[in-house]
mmCIF file of the N, C-alpha and C atoms, coordinates in Angstrom:
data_MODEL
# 
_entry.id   MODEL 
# 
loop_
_atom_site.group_PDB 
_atom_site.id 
_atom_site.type_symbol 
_atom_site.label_atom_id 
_atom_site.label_alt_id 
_atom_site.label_comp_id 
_atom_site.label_asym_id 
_atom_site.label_entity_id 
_atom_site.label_seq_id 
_atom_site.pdbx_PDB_ins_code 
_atom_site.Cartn_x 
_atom_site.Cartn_y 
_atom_site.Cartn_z 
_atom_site.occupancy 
_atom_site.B_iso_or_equiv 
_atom_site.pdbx_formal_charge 
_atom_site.auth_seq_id 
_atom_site.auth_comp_id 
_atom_site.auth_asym_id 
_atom_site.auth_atom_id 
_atom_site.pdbx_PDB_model_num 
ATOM 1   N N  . UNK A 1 1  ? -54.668 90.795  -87.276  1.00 0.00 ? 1  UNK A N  1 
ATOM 2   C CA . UNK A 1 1  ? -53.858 90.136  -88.286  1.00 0.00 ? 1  UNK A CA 1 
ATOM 3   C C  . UNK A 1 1  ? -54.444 90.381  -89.680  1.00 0.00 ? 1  UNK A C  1 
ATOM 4   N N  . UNK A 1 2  ? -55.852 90.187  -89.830  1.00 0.00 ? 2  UNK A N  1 
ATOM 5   C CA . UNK A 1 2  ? -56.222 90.214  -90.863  1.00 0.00 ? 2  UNK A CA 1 
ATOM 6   C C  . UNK A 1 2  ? -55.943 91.806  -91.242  1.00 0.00 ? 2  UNK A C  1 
ATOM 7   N N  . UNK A 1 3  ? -56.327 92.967  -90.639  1.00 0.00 ? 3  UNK A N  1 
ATOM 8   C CA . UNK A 1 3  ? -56.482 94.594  -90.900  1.00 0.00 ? 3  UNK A CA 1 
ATOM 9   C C  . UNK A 1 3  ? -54.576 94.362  -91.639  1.00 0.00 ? 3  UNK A C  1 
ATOM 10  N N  . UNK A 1 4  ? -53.806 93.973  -90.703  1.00 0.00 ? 4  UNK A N  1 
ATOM 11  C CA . UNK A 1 4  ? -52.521 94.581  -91.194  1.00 0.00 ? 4  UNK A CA 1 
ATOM 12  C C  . UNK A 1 4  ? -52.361 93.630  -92.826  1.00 0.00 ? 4  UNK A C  1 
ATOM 13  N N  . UNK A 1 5  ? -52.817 92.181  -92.684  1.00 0.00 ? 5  UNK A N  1 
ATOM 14  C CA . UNK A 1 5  ? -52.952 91.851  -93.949  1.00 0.00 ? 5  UNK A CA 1 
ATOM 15  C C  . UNK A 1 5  ? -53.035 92.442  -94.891  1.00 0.00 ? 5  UNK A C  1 
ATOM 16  N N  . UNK A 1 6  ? -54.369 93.515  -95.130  1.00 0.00 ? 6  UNK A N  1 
ATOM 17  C CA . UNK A 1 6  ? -55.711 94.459  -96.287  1.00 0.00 ? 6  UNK A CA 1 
ATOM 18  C C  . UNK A 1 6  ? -54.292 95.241  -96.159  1.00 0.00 ? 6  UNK A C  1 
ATOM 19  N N  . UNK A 1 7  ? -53.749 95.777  -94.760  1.00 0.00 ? 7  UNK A N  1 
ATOM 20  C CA . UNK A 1 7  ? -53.108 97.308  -95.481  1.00 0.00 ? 7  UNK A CA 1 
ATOM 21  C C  . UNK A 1 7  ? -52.194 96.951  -96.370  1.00 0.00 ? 7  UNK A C  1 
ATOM 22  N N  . UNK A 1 8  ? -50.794 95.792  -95.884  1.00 0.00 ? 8  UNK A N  1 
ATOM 23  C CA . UNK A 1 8  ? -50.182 95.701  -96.648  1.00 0.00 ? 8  UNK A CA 1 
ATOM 24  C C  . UNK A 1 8  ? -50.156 95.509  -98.326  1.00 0.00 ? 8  UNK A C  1 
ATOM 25  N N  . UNK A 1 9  ? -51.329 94.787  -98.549  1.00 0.00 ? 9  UNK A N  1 
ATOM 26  C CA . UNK A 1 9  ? -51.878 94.032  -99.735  1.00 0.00 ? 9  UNK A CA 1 
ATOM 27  C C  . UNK A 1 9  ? -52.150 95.675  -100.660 1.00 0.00 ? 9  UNK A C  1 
ATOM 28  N N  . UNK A 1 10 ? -52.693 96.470  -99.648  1.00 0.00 ? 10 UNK A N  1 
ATOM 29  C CA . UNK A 1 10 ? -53.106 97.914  -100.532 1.00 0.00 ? 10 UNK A CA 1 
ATOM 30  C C  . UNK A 1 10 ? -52.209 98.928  -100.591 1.00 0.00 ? 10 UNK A C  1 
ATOM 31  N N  . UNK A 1 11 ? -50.754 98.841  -99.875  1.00 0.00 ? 11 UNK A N  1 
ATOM 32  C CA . UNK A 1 11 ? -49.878 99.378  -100.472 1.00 0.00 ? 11 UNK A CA 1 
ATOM 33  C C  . UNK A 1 11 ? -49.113 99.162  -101.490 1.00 0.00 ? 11 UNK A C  1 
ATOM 34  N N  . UNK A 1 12 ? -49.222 97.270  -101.462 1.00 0.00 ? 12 UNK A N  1 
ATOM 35  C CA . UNK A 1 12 ? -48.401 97.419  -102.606 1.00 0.00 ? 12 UNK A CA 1 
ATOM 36  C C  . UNK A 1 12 ? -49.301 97.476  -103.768 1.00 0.00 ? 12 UNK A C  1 
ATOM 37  N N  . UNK A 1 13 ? -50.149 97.562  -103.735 1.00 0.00 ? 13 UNK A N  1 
ATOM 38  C CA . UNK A 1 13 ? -51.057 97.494  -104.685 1.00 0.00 ? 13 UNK A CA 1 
ATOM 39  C C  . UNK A 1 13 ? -50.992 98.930  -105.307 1.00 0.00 ? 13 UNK A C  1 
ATOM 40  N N  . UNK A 1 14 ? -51.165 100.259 -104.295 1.00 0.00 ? 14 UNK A N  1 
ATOM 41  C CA . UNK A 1 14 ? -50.681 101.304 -104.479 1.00 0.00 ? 14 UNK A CA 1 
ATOM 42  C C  . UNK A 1 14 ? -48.916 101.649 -105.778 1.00 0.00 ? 14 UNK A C  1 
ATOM 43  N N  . UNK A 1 15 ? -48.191 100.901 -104.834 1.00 0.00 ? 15 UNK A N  1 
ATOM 44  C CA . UNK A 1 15 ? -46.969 101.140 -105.327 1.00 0.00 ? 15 UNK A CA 1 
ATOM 45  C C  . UNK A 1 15 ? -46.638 100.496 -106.813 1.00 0.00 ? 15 UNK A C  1 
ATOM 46  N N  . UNK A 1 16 ? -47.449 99.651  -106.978 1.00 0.00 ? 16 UNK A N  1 
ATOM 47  C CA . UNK A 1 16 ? -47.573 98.850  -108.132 1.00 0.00 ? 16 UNK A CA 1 
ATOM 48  C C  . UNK A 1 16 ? -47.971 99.498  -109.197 1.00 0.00 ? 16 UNK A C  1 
ATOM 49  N N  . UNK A 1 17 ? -49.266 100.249 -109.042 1.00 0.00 ? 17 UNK A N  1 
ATOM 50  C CA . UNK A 1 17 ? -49.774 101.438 -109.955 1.00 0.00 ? 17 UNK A CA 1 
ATOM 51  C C  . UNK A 1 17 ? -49.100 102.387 -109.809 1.00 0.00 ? 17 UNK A C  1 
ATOM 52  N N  . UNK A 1 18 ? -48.664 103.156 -109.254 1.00 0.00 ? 18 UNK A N  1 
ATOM 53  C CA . UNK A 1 18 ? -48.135 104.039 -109.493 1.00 0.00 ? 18 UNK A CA 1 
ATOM 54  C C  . UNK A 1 18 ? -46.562 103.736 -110.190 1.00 0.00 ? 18 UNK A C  1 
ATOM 55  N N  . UNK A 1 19 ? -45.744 102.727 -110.421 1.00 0.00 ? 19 UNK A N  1 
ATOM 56  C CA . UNK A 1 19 ? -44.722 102.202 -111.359 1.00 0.00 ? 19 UNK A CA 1 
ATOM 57  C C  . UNK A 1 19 ? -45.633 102.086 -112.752 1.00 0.00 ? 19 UNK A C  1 
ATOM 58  N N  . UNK A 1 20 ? -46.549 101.376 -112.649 1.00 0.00 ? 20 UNK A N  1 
ATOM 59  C CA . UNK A 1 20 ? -47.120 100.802 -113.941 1.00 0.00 ? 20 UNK A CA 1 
ATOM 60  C C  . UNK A 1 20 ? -47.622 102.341 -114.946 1.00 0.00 ? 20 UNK A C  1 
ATOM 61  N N  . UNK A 1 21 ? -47.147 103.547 -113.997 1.00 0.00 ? 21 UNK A N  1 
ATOM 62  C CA . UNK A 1 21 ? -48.232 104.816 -114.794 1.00 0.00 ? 21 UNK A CA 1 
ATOM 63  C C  . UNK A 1 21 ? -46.912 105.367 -115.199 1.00 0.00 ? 21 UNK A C  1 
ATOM 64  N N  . UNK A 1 22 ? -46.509 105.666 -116.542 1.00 0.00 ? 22 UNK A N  1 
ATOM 65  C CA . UNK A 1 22 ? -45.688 106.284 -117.019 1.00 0.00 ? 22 UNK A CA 1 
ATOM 66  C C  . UNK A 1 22 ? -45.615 107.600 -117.074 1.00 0.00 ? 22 UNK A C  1 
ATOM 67  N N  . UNK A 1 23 ? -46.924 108.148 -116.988 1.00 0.00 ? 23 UNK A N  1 
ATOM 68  C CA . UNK A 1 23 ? -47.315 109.835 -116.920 1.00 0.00 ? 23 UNK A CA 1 
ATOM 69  C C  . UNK A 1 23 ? -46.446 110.436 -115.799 1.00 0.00 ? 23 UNK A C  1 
ATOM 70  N N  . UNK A 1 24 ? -46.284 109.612 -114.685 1.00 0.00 ? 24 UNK A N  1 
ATOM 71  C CA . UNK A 1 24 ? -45.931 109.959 -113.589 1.00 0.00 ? 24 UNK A CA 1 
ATOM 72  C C  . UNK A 1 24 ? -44.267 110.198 -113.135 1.00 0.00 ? 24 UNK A C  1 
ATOM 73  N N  . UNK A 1 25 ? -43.440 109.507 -114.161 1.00 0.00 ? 25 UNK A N  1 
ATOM 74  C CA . UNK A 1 25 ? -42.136 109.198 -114.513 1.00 0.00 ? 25 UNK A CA 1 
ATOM 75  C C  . UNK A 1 25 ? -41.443 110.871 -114.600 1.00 0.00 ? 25 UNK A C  1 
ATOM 76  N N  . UNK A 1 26 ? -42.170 111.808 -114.968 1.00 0.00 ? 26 UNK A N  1 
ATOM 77  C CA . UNK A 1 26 ? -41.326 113.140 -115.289 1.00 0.00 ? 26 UNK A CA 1 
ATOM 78  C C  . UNK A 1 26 ? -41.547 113.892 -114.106 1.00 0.00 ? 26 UNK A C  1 
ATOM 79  N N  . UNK A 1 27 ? -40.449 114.750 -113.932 1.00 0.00 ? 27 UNK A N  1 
ATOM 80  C CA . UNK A 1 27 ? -40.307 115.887 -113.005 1.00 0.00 ? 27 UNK A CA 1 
ATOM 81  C C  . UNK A 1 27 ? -40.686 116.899 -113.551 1.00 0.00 ? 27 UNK A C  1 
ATOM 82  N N  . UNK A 1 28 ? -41.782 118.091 -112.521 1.00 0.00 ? 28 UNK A N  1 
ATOM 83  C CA . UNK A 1 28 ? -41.369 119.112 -113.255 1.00 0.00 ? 28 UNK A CA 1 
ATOM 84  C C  . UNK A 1 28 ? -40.215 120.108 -113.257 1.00 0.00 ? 28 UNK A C  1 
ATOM 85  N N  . UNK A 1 29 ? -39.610 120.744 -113.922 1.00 0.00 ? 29 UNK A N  1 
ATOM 86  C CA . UNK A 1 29 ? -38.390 121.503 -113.820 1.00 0.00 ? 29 UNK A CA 1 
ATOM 87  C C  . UNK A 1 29 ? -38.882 122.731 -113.286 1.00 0.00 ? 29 UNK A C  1 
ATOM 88  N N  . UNK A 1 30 ? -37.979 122.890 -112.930 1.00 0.00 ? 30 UNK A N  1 
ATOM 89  C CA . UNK A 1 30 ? -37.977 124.823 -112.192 1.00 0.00 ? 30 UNK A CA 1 
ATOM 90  C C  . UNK A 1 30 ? -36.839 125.450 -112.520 1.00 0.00 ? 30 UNK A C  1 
ATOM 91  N N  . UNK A 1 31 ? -37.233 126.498 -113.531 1.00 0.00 ? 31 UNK A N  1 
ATOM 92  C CA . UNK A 1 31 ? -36.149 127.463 -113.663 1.00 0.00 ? 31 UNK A CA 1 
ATOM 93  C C  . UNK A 1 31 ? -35.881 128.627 -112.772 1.00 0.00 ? 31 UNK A C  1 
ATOM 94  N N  . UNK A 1 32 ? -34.792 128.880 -113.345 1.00 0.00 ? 32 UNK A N  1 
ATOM 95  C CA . UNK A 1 32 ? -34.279 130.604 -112.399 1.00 0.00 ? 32 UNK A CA 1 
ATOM 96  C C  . UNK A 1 32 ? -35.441 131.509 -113.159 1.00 0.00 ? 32 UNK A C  1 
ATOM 97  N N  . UNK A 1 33 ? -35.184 132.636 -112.366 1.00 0.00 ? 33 UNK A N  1 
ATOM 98  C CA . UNK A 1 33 ? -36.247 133.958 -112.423 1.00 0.00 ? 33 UNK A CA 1 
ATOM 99  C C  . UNK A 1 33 ? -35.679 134.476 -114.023 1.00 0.00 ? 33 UNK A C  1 
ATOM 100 N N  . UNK A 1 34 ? -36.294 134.369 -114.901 1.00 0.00 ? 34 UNK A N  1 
ATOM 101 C CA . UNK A 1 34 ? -35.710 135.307 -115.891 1.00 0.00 ? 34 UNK A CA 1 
ATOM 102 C C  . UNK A 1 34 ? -35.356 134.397 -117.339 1.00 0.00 ? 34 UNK A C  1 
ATOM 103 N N  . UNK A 1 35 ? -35.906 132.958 -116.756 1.00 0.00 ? 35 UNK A N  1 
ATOM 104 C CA . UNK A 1 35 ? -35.856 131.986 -117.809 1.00 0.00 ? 35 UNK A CA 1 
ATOM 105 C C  . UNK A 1 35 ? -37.143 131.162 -118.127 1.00 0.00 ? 35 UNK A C  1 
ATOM 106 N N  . UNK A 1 36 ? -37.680 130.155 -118.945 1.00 0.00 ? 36 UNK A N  1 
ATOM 107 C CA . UNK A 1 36 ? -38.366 129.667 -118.891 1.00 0.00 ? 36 UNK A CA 1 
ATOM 108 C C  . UNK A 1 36 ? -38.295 127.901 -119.208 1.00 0.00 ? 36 UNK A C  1 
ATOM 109 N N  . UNK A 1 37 ? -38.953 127.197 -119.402 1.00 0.00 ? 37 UNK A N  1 
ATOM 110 C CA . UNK A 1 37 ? -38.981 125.807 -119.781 1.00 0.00 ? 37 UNK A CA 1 
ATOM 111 C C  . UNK A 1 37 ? -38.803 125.874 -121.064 1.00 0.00 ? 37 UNK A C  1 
ATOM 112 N N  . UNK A 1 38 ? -38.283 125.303 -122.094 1.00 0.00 ? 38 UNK A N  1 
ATOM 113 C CA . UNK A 1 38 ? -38.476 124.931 -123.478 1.00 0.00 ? 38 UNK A CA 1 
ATOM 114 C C  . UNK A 1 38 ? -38.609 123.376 -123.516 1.00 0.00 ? 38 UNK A C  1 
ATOM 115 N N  . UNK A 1 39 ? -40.107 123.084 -123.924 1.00 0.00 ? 39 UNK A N  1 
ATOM 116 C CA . UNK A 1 39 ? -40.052 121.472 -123.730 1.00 0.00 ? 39 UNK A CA 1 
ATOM 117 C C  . UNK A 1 39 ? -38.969 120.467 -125.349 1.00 0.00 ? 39 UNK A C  1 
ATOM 118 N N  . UNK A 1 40 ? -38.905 121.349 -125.998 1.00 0.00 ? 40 UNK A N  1 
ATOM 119 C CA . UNK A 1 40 ? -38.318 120.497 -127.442 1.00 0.00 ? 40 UNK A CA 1 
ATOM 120 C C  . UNK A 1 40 ? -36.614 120.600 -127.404 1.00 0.00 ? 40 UNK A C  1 
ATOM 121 N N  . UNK A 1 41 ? -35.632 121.573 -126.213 1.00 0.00 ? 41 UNK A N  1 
ATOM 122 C CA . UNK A 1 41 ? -34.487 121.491 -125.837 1.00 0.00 ? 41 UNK A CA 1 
ATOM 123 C C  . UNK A 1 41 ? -34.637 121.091 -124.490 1.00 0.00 ? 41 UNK A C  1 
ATOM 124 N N  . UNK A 1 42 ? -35.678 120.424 -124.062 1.00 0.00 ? 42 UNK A N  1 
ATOM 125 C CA . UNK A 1 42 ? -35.627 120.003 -122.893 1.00 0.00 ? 42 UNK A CA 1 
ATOM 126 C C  . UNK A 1 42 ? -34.699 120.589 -121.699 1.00 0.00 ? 42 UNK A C  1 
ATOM 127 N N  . UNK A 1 43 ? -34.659 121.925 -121.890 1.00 0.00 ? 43 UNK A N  1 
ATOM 128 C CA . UNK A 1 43 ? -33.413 122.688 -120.638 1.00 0.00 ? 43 UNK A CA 1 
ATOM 129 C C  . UNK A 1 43 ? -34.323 124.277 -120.275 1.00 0.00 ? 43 UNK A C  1 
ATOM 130 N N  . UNK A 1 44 ? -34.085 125.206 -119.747 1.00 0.00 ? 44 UNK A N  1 
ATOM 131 C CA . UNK A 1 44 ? -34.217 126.322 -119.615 1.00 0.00 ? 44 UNK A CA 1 
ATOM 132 C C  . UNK A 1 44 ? -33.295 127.364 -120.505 1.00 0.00 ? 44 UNK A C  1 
ATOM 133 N N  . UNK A 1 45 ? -34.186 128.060 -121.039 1.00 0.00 ? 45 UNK A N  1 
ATOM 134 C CA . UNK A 1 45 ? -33.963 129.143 -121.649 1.00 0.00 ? 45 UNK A CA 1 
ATOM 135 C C  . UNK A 1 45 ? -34.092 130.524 -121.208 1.00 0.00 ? 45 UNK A C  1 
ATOM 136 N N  . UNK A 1 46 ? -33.100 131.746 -121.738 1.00 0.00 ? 46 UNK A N  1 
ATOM 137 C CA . UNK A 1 46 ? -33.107 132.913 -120.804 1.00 0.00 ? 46 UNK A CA 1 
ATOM 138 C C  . UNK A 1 46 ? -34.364 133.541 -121.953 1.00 0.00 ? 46 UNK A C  1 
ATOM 139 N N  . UNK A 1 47 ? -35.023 134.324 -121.091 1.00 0.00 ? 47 UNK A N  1 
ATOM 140 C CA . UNK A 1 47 ? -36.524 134.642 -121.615 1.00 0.00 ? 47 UNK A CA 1 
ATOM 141 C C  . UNK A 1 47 ? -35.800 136.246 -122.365 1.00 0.00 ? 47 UNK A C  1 
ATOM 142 N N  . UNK A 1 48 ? -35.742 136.763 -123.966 1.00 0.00 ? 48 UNK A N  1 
ATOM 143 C CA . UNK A 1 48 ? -34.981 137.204 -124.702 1.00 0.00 ? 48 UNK A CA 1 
ATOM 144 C C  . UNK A 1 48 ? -36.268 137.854 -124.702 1.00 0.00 ? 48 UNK A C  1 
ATOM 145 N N  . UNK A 1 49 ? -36.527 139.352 -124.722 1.00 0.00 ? 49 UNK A N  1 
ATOM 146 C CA . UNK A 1 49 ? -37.304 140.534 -124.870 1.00 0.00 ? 49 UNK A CA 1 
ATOM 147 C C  . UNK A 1 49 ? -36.642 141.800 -125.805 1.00 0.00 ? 49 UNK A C  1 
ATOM 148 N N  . UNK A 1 50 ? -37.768 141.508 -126.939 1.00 0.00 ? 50 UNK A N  1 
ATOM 149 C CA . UNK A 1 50 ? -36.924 141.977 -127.976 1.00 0.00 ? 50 UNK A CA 1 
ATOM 150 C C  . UNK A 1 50 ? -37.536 143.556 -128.065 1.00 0.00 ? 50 UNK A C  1 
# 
C-alpha cells in the first residue's frame, strides 16, 4: 500500500513539472527535403540557391 502510495505521489509530481516547464511546450517542426525551418515566419521555407 504504502510502495503504490510513493509511486503515485511521484507521478504526479512528475506530471506537475513537466506542465510547470514552459521550455517544453514547443514542437519541433520537420520540414520536407529541400526546405528549411525559419524561426521569425515560424513555417518552412524552400531552401533558394542562388
Amino acid at each position: 500500500m504504502t510502495r503504490t502510495l510513493v509511486c503515485a505521489l511521484a507521478l504526479v509530481c512528475l506530471a506537475s513539472a513537466s506542465l510547470a516547464c514552459g521550455a517544453h511546450s514547443k514542437q519541433t517542426q520537420s520540414c520536407a527535403p529541400g526546405t528549411f525551418w525559419d524561426t521569425e515566419a515560424q513555417s518552412c521555407m524552400k531552401i533558394v540557391n542562388s
